[in-house]
Backbone as CSV, one residue per row, in Angstrom:
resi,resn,N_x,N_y,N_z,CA_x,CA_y,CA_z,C_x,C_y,C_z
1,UNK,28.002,-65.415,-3.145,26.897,-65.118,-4.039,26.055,-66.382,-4.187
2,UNK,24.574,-66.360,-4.140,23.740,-66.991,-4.671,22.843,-67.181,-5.283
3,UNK,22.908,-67.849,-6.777,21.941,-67.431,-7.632,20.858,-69.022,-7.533
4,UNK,19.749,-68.469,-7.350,18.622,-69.476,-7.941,17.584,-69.286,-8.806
5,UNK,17.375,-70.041,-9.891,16.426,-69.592,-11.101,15.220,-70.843,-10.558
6,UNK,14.204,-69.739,-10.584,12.449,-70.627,-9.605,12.273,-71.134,-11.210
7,UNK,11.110,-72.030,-10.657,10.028,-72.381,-11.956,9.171,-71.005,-12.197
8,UNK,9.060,-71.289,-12.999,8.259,-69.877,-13.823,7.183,-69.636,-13.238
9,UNK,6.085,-70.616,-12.882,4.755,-70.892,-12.090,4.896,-70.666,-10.906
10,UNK,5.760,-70.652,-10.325,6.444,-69.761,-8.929,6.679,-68.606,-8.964
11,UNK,7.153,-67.561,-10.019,7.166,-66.391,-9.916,5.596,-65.785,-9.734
12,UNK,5.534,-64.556,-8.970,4.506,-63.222,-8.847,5.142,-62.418,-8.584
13,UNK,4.517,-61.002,-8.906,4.944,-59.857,-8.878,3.312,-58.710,-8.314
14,UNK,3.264,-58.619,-7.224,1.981,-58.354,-6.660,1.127,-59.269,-6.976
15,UNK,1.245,-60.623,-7.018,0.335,-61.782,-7.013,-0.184,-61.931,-8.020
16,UNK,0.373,-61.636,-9.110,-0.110,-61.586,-10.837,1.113,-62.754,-11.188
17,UNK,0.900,-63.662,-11.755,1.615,-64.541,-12.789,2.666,-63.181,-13.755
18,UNK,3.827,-63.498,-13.924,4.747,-62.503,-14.638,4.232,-63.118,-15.875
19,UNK,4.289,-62.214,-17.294,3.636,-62.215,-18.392,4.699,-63.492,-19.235
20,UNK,4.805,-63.808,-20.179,5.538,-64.672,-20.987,6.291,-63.697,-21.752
21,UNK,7.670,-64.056,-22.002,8.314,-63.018,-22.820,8.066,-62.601,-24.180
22,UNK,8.567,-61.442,-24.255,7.923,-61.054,-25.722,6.159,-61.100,-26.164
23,UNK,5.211,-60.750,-25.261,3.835,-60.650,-25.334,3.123,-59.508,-25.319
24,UNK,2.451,-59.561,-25.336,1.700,-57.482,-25.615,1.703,-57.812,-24.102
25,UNK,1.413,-58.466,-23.102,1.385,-58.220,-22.030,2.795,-58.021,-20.835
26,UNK,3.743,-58.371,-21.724,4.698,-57.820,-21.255,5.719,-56.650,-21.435
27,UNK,4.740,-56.563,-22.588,5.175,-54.797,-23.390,4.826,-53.847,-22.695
28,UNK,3.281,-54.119,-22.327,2.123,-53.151,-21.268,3.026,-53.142,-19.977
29,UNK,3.166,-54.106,-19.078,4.332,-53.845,-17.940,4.948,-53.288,-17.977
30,UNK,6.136,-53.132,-18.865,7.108,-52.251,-19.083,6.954,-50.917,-19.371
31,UNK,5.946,-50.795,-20.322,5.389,-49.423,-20.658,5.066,-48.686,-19.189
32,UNK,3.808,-49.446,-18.422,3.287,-49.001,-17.114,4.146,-48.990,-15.876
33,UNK,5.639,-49.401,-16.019,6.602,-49.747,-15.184,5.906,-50.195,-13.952
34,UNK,4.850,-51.107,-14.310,3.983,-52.029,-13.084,3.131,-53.276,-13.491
35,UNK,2.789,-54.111,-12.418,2.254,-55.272,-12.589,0.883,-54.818,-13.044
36,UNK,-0.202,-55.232,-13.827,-1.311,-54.817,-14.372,-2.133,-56.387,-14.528
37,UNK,-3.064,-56.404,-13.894,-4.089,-57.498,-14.305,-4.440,-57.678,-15.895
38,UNK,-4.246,-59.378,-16.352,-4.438,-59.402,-17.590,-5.273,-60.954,-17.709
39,UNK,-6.080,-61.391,-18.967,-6.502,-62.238,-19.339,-5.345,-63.003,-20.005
40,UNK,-5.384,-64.283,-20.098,-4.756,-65.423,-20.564,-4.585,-65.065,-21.914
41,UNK,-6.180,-64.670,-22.808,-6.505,-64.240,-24.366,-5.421,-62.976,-24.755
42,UNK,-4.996,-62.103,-23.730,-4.167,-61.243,-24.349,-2.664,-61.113,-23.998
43,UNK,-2.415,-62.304,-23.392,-0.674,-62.753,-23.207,0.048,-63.130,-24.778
44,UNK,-0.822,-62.525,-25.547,0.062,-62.907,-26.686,1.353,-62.494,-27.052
45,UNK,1.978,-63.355,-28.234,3.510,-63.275,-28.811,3.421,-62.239,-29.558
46,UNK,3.941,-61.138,-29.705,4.325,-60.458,-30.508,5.191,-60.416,-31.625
């Protein structure tokens, strides 16, 4: 088995930056069970 954890700024998911945890924009992902284009202004903390 091999596990490696990337830098965060290295992850994409269809070439979108993955959202920050716990953000309305990572609520929307989950909801849409897909990557969705978003602004910086609405990666907020919930």
């Amino acid at each position: 088995i091999h596990i490696e954890q990337s830098e965060r700024d290295l992850l994409r998911v269809n070439g979108l930056e993955i959202p920050l945890p716990n953000t309305i924009t990572e609520k929307e992902w989950k909801r849409l069970d897909k990557a969705v284009p978003y602004d910086e202004k609405d990666n907020a903390v919930v």
